[in-house]
C-alpha positions in Angstrom: -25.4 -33.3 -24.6 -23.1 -30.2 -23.6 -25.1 -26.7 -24.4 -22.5 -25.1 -26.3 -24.1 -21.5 -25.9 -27.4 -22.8 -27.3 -25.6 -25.3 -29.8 -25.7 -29.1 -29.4 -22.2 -30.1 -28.0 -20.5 -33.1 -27.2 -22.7 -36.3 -25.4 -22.2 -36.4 -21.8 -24.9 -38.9 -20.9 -26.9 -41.7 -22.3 -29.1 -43.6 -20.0 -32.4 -45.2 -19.2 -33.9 -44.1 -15.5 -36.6 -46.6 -13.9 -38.7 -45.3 -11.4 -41.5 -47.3 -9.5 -43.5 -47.0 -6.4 -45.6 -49.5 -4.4 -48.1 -48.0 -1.6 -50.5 -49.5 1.2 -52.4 -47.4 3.2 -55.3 -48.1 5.9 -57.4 -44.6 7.2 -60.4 -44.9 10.1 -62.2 -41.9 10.8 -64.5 -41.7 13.6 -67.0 -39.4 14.8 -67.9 -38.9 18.8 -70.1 -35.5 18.5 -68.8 -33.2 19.0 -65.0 -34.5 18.3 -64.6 -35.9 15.1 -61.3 -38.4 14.9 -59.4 -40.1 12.5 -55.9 -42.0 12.0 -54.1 -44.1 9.7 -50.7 -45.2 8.7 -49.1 -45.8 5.0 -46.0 -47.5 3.8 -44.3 -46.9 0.5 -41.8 -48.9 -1.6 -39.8 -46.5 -3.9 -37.1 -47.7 -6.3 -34.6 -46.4 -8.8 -33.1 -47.9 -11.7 -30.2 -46.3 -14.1 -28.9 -48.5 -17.2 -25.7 -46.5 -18.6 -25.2 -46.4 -22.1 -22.5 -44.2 -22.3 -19.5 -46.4 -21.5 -15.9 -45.6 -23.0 -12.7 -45.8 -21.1 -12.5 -42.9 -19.5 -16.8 -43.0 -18.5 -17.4 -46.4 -17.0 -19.9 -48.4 -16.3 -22.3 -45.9 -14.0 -25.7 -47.7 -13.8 -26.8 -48.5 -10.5 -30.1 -49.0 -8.1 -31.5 -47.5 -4.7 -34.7 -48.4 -3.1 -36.4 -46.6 -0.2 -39.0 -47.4 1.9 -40.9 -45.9 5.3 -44.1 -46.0 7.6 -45.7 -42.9 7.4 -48.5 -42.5 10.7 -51.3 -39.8 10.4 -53.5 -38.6 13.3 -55.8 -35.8 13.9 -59.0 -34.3 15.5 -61.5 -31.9 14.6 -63.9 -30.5 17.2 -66.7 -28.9 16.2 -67.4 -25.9 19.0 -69.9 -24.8 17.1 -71.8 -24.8 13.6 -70.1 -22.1 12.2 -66.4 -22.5 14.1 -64.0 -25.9 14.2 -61.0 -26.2 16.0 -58.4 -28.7 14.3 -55.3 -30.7 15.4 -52.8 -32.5 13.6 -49.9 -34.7 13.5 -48.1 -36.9 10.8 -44.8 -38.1 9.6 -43.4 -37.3 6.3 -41.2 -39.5 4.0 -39.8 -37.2 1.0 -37.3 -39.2 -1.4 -34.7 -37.7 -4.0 -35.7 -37.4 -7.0 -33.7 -38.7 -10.4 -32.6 -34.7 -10.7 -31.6 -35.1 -7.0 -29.5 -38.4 -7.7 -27.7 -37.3 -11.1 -24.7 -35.6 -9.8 -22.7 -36.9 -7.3 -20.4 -34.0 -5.7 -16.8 -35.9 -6.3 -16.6 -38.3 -9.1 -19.1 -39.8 -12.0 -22.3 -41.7 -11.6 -25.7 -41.6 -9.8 -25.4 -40.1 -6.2 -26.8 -43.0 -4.7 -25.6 -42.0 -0.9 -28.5 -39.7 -0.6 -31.1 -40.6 1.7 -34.6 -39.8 2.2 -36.1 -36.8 4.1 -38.4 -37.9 6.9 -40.3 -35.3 8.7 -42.6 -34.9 12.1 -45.2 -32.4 11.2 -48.0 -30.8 14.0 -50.5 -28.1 13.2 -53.2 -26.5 15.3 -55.9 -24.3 13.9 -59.3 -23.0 13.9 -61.7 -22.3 11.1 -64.5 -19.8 11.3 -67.4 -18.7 9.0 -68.3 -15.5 10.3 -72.1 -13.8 9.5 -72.3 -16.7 6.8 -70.3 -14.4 4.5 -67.2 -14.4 5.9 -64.6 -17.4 6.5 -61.4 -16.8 9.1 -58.8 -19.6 8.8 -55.8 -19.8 11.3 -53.1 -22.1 12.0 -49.8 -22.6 14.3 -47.4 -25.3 12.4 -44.5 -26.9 13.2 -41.9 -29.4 11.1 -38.8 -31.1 11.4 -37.3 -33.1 9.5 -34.1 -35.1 9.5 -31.8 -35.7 6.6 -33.4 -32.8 4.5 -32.6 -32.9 1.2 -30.9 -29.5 0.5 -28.2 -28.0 -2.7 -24.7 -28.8 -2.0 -22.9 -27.4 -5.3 -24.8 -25.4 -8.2 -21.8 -24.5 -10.9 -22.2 -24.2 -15.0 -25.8 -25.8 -14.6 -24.8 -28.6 -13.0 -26.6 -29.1 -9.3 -25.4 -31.7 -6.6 -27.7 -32.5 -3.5 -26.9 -33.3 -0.1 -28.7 -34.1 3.2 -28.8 -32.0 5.9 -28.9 -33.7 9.4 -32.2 -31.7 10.6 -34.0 -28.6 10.0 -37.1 -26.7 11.7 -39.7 -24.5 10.8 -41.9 -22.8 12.5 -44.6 -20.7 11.6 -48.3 -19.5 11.1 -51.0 -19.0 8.4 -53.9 -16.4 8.2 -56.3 -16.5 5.4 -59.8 -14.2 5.3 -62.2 -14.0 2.7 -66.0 -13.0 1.9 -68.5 -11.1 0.5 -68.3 -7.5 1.0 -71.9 -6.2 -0.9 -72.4 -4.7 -3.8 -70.6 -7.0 -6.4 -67.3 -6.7 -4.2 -65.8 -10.0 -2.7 -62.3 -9.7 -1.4 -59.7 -12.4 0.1 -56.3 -11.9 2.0 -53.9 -14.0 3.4 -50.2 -14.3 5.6 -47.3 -16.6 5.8 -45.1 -16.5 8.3 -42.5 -18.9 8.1 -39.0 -19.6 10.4 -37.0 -22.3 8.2 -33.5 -22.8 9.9 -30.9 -26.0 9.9 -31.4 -27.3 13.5 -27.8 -28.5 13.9 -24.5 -27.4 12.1 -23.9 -29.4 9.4 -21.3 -28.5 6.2 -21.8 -27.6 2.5 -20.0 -27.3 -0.7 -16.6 -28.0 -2.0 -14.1 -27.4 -0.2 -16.4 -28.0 2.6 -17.5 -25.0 4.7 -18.9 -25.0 8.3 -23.1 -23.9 8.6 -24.0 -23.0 12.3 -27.2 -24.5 14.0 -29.7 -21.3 13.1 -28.9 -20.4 9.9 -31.6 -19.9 7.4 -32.8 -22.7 4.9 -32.1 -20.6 1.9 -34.5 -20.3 -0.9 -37.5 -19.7 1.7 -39.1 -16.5 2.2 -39.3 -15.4 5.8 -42.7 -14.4 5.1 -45.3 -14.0 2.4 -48.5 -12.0 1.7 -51.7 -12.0 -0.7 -54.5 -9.8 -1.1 -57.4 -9.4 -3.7 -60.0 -7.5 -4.3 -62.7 -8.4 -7.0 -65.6 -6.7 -8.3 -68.4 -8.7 -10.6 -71.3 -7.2 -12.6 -72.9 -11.0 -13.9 -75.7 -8.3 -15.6 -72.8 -7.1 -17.4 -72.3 -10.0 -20.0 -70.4 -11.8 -17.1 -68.4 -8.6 -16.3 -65.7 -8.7 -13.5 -62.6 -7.4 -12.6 -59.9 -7.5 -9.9 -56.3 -6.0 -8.4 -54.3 -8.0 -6.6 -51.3 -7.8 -5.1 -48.3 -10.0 -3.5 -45.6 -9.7 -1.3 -42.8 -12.1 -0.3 -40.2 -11.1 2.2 -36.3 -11.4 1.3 -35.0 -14.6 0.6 -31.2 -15.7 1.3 -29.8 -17.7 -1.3 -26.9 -19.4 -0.4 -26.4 -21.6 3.4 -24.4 -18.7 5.2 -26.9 -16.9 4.6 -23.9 -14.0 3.0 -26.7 -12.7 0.5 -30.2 -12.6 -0.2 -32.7 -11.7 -2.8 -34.6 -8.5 -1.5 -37.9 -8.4 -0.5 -40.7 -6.8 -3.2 -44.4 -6.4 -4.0 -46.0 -6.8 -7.2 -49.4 -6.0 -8.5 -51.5 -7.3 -11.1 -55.1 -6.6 -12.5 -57.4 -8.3 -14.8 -60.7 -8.0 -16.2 -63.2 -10.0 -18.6 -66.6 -11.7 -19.4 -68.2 -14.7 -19.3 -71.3 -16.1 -21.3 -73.2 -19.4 -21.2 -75.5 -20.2 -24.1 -76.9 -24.1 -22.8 -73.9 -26.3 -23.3 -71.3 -23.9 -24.2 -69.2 -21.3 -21.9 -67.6 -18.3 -23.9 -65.1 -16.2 -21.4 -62.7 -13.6 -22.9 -60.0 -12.0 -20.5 -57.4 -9.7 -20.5 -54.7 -9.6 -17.5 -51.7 -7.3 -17.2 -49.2 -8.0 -14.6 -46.6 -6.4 -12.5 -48.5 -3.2 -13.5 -46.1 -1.0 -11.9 -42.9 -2.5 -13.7 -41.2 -3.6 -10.6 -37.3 -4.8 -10.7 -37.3 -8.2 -8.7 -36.0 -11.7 -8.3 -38.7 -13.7 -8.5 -36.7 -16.9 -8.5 -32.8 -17.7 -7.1 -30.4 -20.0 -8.0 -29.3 -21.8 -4.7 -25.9 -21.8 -3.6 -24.5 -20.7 -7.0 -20.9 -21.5 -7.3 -20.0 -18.4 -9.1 -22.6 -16.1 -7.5 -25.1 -16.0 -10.2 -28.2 -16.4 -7.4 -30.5 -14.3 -9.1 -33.0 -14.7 -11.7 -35.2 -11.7 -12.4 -38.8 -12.2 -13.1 -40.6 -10.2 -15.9 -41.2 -6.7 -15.9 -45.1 -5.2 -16.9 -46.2 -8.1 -19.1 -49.8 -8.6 -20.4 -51.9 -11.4 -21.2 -55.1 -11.1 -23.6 -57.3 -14.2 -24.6 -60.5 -16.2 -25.0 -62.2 -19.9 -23.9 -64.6 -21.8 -25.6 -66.0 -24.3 -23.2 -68.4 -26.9 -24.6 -70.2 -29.8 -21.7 -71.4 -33.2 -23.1 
């Protein structure tokens, strides 16, 4: 049905959506100390199904099918330098289909968008992972992706999204991540995302079409992102602990010629509460407020809005109090 500004309107769509999907898979691992290897491959069967029940003479007939199917290869190795350090490689192939909210729409015309084709993707990470004093773990990585025939927003207007494929997109990036005990009561834990997301080749977008050039930013990605926490717990205390955190994400375009973006923000957030166990049952009562400082951001974007409305803004201070009764048997 139409939302007729938050009144049921007129029927639009009456239909029945299938969905089924049919997996083999075959995984060896293999361990040659101090290398530890494994591989394996799996092949999926995805189908789609739409029986149309809103047929007049001016709707027809829309129902309609689309199957997929692809090989998806996995190998890695893991070498273990030493009992408290492993440095990791991997590599894999990625098979990512539309979705029924991908297929709705089709950009000209009525009916399932059956012409879009499954994102497949070459993935390879590198990494190390490190426990450090036997309080401490270090995790790092270098990743790369790409992926041809990307699934990205063509048109976004009244509500009403159509999809498209790209021809291929990159990224590029690293990962951080620390955490560990810090004495008395304290733990802490922080971590970074860096990520470079870009169409690989031009390609064309919306209606009338309009011309993206290789480079351009995969909109609705953060260039980078950021986490940090710091907790303190007093299990003397009734359970006692408490903890500030705070999160950063860098600005995020939000439309394929990358012409605006969503500004980049921090927000923090703090919560406290208890925790008791008497034998089988677990009693925990919190209280969280978030965005503490009442920051102004857009937490999420609209991509490729027709008329410009890209930005959504996310909840200003907001608070959370409650409790859990937990019972084991």
């Amino acid at each position: 049905f139409v939302n007729n500004n938050g009144s049921l309107g007129d029927l639009r769509r009456d239909e029945d959506d299938y969905v089924s999907d049919s997996d083999a898979y075959i995984q060896g691992e293999w361990r040659l100390q101090p290398i530890s290897l494994f591989a394996g491959v799996r092949y999926s069967d995805v189908r789609f199904q739409s029986v149309d029940h809103y047929i007049n003479a001016s709707n027809p007939d829309d129902s309609g099918n689309v199957s997929y199917s692809h090989p998806s290869p996995v190998a890695g190795a893991v070498w273990h330098a030493m009992p408290d350090l492993n440095v990791y490689a991997n590599w894999g192939v990625g098979f990512e289909t539309p979705t029924f909210t991908e297929l709705a729409y089709r950009p000209i015309g009525t009916g399932l968008n059956l012409a879009l084709q499954p994102a497949v993707s070459q993935s390879a990470e590198v990494g190390v992972k490190a426990l450090i004093m036997e309080r401490q773990r270090l995790n790092a990585s270098l990743f790369y992706v790409s992926t041809s025939d990307e699934i990205v927003i063509d048109t976004a207007t009244g509500g009403r999204t159509t999809y498209r494929n790209a021809s291929k997109t990159h990224r590029r990036g690293a990962e951080l991540e620390w955490g560990g005990e810090l004495g008395n009561g304290f733990t802490a834990s922080a971590s970074y995302t860096y990520l470079l997301a870009q169409f690989a080749t031009a390609t064309t977008t919306g209606t009338p079409p309009q011309l993206i050039p290789a480079g351009a930013r995969l909109p609705g990605v953060p260039g980078s992102s950021a986490y940090v926490e710091l907790t303190w717990a007093r299990p003397d205390w009734y359970g006692f602990s408490a903890a500030i955190d705070a999160q950063y994400a860098n600005k995020v375009y939000v439309n394929d010629r990358n012409t605006d973006y969503a500004p980049a923000y921090v927000v923090a957030n703090i919560r406290a509460g208890f925790q008791q166990e008497r034998g089988a049952w677990t009693f925990t009562e919190f209280a969280r407020l978030n965005n503490f400082t009442a920051k102004n951001y857009s937490g999420t974007v609209i991509v490729g809005d027709t008329n410009g409305r890209y930005f959504e803004p996310s909840a200003e201070r907001n608070f959370l109090i409650g409790f859990t009764v937990n019972v084991r048997f």
